[in-house]
C-alpha positions in Angstrom: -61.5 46.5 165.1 -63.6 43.3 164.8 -66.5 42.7 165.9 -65.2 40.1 168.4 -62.6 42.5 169.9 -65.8 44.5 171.2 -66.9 41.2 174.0 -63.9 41.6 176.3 -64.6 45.3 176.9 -68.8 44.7 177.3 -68.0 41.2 179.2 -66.5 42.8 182.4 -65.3 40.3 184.4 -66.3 37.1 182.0 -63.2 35.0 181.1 -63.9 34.5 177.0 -62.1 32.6 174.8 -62.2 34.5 171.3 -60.7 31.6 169.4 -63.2 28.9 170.7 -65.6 28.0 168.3 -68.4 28.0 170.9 -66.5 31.2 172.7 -69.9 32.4 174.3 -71.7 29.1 174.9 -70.9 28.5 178.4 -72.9 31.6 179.0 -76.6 32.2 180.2 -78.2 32.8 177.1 -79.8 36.5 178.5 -76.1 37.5 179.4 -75.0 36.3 176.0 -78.0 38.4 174.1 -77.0 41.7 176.9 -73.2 41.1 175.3 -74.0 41.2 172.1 -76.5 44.2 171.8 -73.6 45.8 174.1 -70.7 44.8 171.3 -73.3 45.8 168.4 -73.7 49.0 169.7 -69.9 49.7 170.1 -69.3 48.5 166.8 -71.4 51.0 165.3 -70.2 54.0 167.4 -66.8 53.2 166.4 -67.7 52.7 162.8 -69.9 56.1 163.4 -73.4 55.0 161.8 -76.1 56.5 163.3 -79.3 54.2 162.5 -81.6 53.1 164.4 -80.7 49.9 165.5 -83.0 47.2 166.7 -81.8 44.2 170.3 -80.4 41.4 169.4 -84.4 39.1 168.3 -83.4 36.0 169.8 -83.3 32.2 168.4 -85.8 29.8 169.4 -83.4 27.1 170.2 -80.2 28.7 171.7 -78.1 25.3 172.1 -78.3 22.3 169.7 -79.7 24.6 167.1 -76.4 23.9 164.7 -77.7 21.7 161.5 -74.3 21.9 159.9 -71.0 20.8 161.9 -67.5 19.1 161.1 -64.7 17.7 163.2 -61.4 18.4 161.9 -59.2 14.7 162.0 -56.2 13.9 163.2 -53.7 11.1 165.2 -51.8 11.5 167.7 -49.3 8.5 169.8 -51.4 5.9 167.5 -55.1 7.4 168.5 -57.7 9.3 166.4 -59.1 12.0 167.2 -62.2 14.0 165.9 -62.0 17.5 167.2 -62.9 20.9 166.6 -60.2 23.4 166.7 -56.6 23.4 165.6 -55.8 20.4 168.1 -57.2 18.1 169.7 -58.2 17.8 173.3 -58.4 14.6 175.9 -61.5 13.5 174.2 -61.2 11.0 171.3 -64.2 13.2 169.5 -65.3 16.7 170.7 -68.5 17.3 172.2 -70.9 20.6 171.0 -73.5 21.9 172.9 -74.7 24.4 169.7 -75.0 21.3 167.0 -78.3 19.0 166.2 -78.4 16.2 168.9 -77.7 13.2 166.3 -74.4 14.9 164.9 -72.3 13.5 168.2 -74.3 10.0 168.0 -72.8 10.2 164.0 -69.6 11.4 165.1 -69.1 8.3 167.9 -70.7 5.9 165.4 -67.9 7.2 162.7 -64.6 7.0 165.4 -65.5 3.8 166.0 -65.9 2.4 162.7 -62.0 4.2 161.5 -60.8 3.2 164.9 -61.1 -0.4 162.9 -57.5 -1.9 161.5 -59.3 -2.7 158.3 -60.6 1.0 158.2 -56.8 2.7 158.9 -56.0 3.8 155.6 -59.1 5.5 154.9 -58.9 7.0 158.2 -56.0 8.6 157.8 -57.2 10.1 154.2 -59.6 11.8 156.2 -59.5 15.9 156.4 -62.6 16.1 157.9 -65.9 14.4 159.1 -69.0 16.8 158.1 -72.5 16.7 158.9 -75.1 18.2 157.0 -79.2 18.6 157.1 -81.9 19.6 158.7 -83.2 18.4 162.3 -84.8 15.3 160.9 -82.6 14.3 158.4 -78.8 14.4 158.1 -76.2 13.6 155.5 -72.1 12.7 156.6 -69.6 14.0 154.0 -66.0 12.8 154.2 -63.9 15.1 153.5 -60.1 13.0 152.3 -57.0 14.4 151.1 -56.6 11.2 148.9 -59.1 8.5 147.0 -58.4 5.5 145.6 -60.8 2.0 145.1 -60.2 0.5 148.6 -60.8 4.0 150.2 -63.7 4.6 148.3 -64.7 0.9 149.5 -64.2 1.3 153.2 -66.1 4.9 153.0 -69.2 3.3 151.7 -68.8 0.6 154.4 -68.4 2.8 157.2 -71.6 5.3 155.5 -74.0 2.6 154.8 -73.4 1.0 158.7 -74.1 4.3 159.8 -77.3 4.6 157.5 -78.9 1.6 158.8 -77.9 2.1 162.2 -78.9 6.0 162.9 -82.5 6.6 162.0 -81.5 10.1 161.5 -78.9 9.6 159.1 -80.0 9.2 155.5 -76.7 9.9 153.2 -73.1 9.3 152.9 -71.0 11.1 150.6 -67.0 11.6 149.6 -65.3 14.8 149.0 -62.0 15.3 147.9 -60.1 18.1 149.1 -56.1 16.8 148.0 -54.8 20.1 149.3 -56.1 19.7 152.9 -57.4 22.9 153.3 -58.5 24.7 156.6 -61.8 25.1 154.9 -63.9 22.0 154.9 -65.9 22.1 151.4 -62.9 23.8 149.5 -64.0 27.0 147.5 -61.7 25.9 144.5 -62.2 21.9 144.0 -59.0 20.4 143.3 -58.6 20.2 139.3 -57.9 16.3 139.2 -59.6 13.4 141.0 -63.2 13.1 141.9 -64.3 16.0 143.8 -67.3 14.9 145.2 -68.9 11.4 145.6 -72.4 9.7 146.9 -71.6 7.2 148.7 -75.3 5.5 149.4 -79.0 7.8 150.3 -80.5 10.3 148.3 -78.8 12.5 146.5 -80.4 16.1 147.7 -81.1 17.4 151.3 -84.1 18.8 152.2 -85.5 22.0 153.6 -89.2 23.1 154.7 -89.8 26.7 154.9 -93.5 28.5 153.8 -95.0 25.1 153.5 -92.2 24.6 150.2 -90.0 21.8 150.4 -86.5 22.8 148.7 -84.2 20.3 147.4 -80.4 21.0 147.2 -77.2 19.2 146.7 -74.8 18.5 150.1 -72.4 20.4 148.5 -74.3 23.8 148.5 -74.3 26.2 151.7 -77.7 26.3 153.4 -78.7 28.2 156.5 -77.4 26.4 159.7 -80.2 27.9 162.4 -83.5 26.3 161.0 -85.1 27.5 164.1 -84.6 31.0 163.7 -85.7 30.9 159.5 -89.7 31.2 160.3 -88.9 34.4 162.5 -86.6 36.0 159.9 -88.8 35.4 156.8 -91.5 37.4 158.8 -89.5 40.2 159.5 -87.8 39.8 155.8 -91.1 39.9 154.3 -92.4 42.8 156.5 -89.5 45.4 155.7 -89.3 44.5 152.2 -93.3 44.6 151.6 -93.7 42.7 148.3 -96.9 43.1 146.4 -98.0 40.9 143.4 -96.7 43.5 141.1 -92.6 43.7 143.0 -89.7 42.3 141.1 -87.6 41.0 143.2 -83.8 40.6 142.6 -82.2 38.0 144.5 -78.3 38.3 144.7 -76.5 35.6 146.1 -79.5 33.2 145.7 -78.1 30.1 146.8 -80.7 27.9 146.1 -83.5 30.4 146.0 -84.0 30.0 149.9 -85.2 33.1 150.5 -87.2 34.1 146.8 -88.7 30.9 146.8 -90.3 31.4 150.1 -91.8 34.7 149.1 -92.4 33.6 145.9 -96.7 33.7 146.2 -95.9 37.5 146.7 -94.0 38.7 144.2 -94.8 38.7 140.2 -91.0 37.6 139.2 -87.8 37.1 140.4 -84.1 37.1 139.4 -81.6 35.9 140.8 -77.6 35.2 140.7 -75.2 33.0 142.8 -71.8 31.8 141.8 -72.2 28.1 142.9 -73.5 26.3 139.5 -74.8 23.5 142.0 -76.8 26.0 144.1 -77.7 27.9 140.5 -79.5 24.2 139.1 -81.2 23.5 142.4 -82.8 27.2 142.8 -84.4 26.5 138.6 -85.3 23.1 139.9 -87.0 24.5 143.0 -88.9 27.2 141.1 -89.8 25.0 138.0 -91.5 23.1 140.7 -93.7 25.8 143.2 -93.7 28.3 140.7 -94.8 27.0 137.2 -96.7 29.9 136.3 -94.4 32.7 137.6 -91.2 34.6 135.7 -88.5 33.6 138.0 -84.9 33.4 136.6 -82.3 32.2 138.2 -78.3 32.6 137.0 -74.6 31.2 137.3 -72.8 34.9 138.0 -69.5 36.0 139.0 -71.1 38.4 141.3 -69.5 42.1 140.8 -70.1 45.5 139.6 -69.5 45.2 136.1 -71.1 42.0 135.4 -74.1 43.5 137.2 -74.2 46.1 134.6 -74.3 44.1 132.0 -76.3 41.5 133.4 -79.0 42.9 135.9 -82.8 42.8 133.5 -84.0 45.9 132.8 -86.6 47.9 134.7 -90.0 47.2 133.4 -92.4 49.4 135.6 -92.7 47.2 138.2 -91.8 47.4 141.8 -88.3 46.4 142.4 -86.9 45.6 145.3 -83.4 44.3 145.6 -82.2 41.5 148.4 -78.2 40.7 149.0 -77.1 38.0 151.2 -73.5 37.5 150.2 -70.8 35.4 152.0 -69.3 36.1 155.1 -66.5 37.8 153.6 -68.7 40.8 151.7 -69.4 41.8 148.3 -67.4 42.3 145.6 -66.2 46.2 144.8 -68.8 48.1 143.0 -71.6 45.8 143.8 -73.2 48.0 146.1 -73.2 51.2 143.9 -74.6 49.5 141.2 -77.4 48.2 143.4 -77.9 51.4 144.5 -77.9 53.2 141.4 -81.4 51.2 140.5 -83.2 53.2 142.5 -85.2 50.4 143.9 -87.9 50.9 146.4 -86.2 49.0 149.0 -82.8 47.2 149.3 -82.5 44.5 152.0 -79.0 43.3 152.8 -78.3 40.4 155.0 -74.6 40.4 156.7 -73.6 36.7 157.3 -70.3 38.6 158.7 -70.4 41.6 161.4 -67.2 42.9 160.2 -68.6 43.8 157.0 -71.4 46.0 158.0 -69.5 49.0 159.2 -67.9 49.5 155.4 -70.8 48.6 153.5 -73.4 51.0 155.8 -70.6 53.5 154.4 -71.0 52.7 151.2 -75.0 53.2 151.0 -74.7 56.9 153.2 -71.7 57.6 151.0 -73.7 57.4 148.2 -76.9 59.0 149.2 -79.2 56.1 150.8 -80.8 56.4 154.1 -80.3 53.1 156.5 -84.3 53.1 157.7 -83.2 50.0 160.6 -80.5 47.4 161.8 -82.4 44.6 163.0 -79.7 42.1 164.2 -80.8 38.2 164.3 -78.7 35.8 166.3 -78.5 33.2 164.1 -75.1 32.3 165.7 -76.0 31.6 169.5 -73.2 30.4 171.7 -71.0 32.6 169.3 -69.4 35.9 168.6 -71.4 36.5 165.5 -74.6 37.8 164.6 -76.8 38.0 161.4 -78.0 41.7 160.3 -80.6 42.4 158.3 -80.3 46.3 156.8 -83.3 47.8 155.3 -82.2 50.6 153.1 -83.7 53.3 150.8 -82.5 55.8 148.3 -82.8 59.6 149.4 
């Protein structure tokens, strides 16, 4: 079972649609929090782990939290439409309740604009319309399933109108995505064309956690709940107790988010992530606020074997080991060869809430003690939650 198929049972009477992208936001956001530590603690019991498992700790801003969000497009009799699920609705372009205020004023600004006869054949390149940033600044990405010169023309048009006309908005950019995937910013970029392009702004978006700025391209993920990142790097930093002597290995980096926030208390760091883009940002962050610290940051296919031959070796110090893959899990044999560094504390984040049930497994099947579950919902308004596991070896 998924983790979703545990709401109906804990809902009672509550009508929810599981295939809504905002399935729980009509909800008072108490009786959404009472669902979820109800669905959490069925999940579990079904999975059979017994840890001690901590309520849902709420975000700050349950609604208009989102900083990332995309409208899929489409016509239909003649009209375009900017919605979020499969098809569209009455509405020319889909209203959120859980996404930044200025995303819909881009959005309207952007149907408009491709509304426009002199703007049709970009318009119907377009896969999707994606909004990316922070709660200050925001960058559009258009996503086409085509690019030529006079698409690449009217894209700029339409990015720099909506520039200097939303204060908010600072950057426009073009992505290329010929195979018109479900997902949005395509795993595997298309080998032919140009797969991503600035249209007008500044290149890198911009992030403010532990009084660091981070830099990193639109391209790479970044967390989408800002308000919820000062209450989780508390509790991150509490459970995993650095000390100026810990090493800290940071798998699935991104762009050294969470490293680079600790980074005053830790002696080094190293860190992998897949994403070469994410890779260069996390060296350019760390070259920057840490100057005079060892922190090493690497391009990895993330698994088992290339762990092995990859991970540094242990020096003396403290190590402590933090994972925050992808929704869909680690690769096989990651976790055992995590576990068989002894560190002094492993912290693994679950983006997914299907995946915590087999990896919890995984660590008692191979002789670790799960010490808490301390769920996060960094997902308010949907059937999702963010776990942190802090976990030792026997």
């Amino acid at each position: 079972m998924s983790f979703a198929d545990f709401f109906p049972e804990s809902a009672g009477n509550i009508d929810i649609n599981r295939f809504s992208p905002e399935s729980l936001a009509f909800l008072d956001y108490k009786q959404e929090l009472e669902l979820k530590n109800n669905a959490l603690k069925a999940l579990l019991a079904e999975g059979r782990i017994k840890a001690p498992l901590l309520p849902v700790v709420p975000s700050p801003m349950p609604r208009n939290y989102r900083t990332t969000g995309k409208r899929r497009v489409s016509y239909a009799n003649g009209k375009l439409f900017f919605h979020m699920g499969k098809s569209h609705g009455k509405a020319p372009v889909a209203k959120s309740v859980l996404e930044a205020p200025a995303h819909q004023e881009i959005y309207d600004f952007c149907h408009r604009k491709f509304s426009l006869p002199r703007h049709k054949a970009a318009a119907t390149a377009l896969n999707y319309i994606i909004i990316r940033g922070s709660y200050t600044e925001h960058a559009v990405i258009f996503n086409v399933k085509r690019l030529n010169g006079d698409i690449v023309r009217s894209l700029r048009s339409v990015a720099e109108e909506a520039v200097e006309n939303i204060p908010a908005l600072r950057s426009g950019f073009a992505y290329l995505d010929e195979s018109s995937s479900d997902y949005y910013l395509e795993a595997e970029r298309p080998e032919k064309g140009v797969a991503f392009k600035k249209l007008c702004g500044p290149e890198f978006l911009a992030l403010k956690i532990n009084g660091k700025k981070l830099l990193y391209p639109a391209t790479v993920f970044s967390q989408i709940n800002e308000s919820i990142l000062p209450v989780f790097l508390q509790e991150l930093e509490k459970y995993l107790a650095p000390e100026n002597t810990t090493a800290l290995i940071d798998l699935y980096c991104g762009y050294g988010l969470w490293s680079l926030a600790l980074s005053d208390k830790v002696a080094s760091v190293w860190g992998a992530e897949l994403s070469g883009d994410a890779i260069r940002a996390a060296k350019s962050n760390a070259a920057f606020h840490c100057k005079d610290k060892e922190f090493h940051y690497e391009t990895l296919s993330i698994t088992g074997d290339v762990l092995k031959g990859k991970l540094p070796p242990q020096k003396g110090k403290k190590e402590r080991i933090l994972l925050d893959p992808p929704r869909k899990g680690c690769m096989p044999g990651v976790l055992e060869t995590v576990i068989s560094r002894r560190p002094g504390k492993i912290l693994h984040m679950f983006c997914g809430a299907d995946e915590i049930v087999p990896a919890l497994q995984i660590y008692l099947a191979n002789g670790c003690n799960i010490e808490k579950l301390i769920p996060f919902d960094f997902f308010p308004g949907s059937m999702n939650v963010e776990m942190l596991a802090v976990i030792s070896k026997k």
